[in-house]
N, C-alpha and C positions, 0 to 999 in steps of 0.2 A: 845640417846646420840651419837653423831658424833665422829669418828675415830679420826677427827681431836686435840680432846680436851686433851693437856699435858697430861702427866703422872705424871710431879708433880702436876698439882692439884690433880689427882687421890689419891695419894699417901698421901698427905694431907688429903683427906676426909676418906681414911682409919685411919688415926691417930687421926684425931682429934676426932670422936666419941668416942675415949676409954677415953678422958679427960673429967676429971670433968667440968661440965658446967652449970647453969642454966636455960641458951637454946639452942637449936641448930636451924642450921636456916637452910631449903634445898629451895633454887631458882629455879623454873622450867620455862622455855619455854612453853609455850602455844598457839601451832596454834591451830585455828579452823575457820570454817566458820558459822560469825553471818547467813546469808542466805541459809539454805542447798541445794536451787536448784540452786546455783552461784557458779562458781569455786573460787571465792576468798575467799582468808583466812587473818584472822587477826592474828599477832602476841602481846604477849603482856609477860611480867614477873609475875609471882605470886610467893607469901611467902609460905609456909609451917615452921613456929616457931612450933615444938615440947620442953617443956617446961615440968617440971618435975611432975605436971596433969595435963595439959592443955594442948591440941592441937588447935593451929589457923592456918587458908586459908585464904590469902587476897591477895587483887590484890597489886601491889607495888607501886600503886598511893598514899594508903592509909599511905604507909612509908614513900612517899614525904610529903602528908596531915600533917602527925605527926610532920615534921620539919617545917613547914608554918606556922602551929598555933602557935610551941611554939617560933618561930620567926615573929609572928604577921604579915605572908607573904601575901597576896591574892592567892589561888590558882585560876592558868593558865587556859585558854580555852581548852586546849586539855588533862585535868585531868580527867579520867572515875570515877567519883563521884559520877554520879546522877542514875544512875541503876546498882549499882554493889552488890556483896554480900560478905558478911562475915562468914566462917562454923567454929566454933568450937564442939571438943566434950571433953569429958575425958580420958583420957590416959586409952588401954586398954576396951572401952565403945564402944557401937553402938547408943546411943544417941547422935543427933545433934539438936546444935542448930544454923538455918540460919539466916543470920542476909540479908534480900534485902531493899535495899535504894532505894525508889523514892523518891529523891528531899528529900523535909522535913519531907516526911513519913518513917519511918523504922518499917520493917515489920519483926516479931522472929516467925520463923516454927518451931516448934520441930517436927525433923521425928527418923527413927529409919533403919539405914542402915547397909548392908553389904555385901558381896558379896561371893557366892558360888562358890569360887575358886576351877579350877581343876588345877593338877601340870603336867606337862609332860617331859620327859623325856630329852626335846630341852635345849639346853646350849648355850653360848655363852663368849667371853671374852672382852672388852674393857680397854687395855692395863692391867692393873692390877689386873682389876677388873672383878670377874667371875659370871655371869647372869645367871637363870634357866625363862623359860619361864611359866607361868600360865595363863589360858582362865576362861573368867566365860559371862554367860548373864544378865547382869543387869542394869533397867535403861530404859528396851525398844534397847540398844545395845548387840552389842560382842564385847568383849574387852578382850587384848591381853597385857599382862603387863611382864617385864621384871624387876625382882629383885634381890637382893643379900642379903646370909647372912652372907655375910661378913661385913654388918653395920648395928648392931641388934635391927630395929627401924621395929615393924610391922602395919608401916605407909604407908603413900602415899600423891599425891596431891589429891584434893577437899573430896570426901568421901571412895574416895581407900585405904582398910585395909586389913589388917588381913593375910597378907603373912609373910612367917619366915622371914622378913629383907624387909628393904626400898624399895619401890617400885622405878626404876631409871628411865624405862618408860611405859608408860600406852597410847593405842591408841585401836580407834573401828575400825572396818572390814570394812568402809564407807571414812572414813580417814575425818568423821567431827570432833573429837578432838584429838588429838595428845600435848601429855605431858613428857618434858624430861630434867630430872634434869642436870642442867648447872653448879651449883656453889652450897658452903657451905659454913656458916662461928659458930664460937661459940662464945659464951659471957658468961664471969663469974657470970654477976647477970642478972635477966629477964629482958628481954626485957620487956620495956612498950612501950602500943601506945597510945595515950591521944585520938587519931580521933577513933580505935577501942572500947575505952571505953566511950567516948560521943556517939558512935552510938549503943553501947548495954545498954547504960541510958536510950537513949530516946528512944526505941524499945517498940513500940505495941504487942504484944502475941496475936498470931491468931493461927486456926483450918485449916484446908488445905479448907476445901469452902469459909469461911472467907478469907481465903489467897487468894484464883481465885476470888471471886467477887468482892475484893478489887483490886487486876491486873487489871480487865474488866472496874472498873468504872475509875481508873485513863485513860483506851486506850482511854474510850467515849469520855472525854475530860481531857486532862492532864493538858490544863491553868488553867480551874477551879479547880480542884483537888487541883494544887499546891498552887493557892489562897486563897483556906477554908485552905488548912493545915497550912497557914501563919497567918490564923484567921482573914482576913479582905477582904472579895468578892469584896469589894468596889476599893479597889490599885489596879488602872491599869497601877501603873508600877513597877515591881518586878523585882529578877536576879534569873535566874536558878544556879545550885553548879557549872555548869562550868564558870559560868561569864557572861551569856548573857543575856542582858537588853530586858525585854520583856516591852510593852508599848499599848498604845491602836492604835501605826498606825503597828507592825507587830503582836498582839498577834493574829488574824488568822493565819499566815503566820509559825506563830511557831506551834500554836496547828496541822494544818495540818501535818507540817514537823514530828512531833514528831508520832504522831498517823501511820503514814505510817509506820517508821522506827519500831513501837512497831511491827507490824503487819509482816514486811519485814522480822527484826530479830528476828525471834521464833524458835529458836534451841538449845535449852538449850540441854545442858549435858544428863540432865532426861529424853530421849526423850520421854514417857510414863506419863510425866508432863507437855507436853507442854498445852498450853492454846489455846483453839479456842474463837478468840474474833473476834466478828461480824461487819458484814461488813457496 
């Protein structure tokens, strides 16, 4: 979190968590670099809804999503729809369940995470608000997280738990993800998301090989993949989730594009999960 950010929001996010709520909502900042051997970084917002069992992660395209559909919107070409994921667990639980979207496929991993947090003695303050630093290795990284218990949630973004109080920021020793809570808000009754819950409908349940051999064959070729999941090999002209009109004068043009980028960006969080898909 940056020096720069009010003290009244601060002061806010200290209060508002002692109010009855049926969700609370923490927005985090999320640089990282889709290519780990490129200096660039993408930024992007993600949700953390803590909800009274329920914990969800989602990217906050999925909260545009949720007002599109129920305003019969079309979502936009620059929506990350089409390979994104969804983590919930149980309040209190090491059980997750991921929700990863390709296209019309939705793939549900159940794994079992958490992380071997050491505490150390390091402090810090961000205007109001007083930080204790914790390390742990997890994932294939080091990571380096900043929390407080002064907001008594032993949460985090994506699968960062189990510290006495919210985690504010979380980043690895490599500086490929960096995560830093911006904003809060709360709501008297739960939030719903209709695009959250049509994508945990239509979810497949797979086993972590089932889960990499089904990654591998969408990389082989992703036009056809998306084609059989549409149920008709035959339509050579479809839209991918961001908009784009695939046909028979670019669907090489696409499946190339896409197949590179699957290959380019493989740097998941998990670095100890990434996929080696052939060449």
């Amino acid at each position: 979190m940056k020096n720069h950010i009010k003290s009244s929001f601060l002061l806010a996010l200290l209060s508002f968590v002692f109010a009855k709520a049926q969700t609370h909502r923490f927005i985090y900042d999320v640089v990282y670099k889709k290519d780990s051997t490129a200096n660039l970084t993408t930024k992007e917002n993600y949700i953390l809804d803590i909800n009274k069992d329920e914990v969800l992660y989602y990217t906050r395209d999925f909260f545009i999503a949720d007002s599109l559909i129920n305003n019969n919107i079309p979502f936009p070409k620059n929506m990350k729809l089409n390979t994104s994921t969804i983590i919930s667990h149980k309040i209190g639980g090491n059980n997750y369940d991921e929700y990863d979207l390709l296209e019309n496929t939705i793939l549900k991993l159940q794994t079992k995470d958490f992380q071997n947090w050491k505490l150390t003695g390091e402090k810090k303050k961000i205007k109001e608000l007083s930080l204790q630093k914790a390390v742990t290795n997890w994932g294939g990284r080091n990571w380096i997280a900043w929390f407080t218990t002064e907001i008594p949630f032993q949460e985090g973004p994506y699968k960062f738990h189990g510290l006495p109080g919210l985690i504010i920021e979380v980043y690895d020793d490599k500086n490929n993800y960096r995560f830093e809570l911006v904003k809060s808000e709360k709501f008297n009754a739960k939030e719903g998301n209709q695009f959250i819950e049509i994508s945990k409908q239509q979810a497949v349940g797979v086993e972590w090989e089932k889960y990499k051999n089904t990654k591998i064959k969408f990389y082989e070729s992703p036009v056809n993949f998306i084609q059989n999941s549409i149920g008709d090999s035959r339509n050579e002209e479809f839209f991918l989730n961001d908009g784009t009109k695939v046909n028979s004068i670019n669907m090489r043009e696409i499946n190339d594009s896409l197949r590179k980028n699957i290959k380019k960006y493989n740097n998941p969080i998990e670095l100890n999960r990434a996929i080696t898909y052939p060449n």
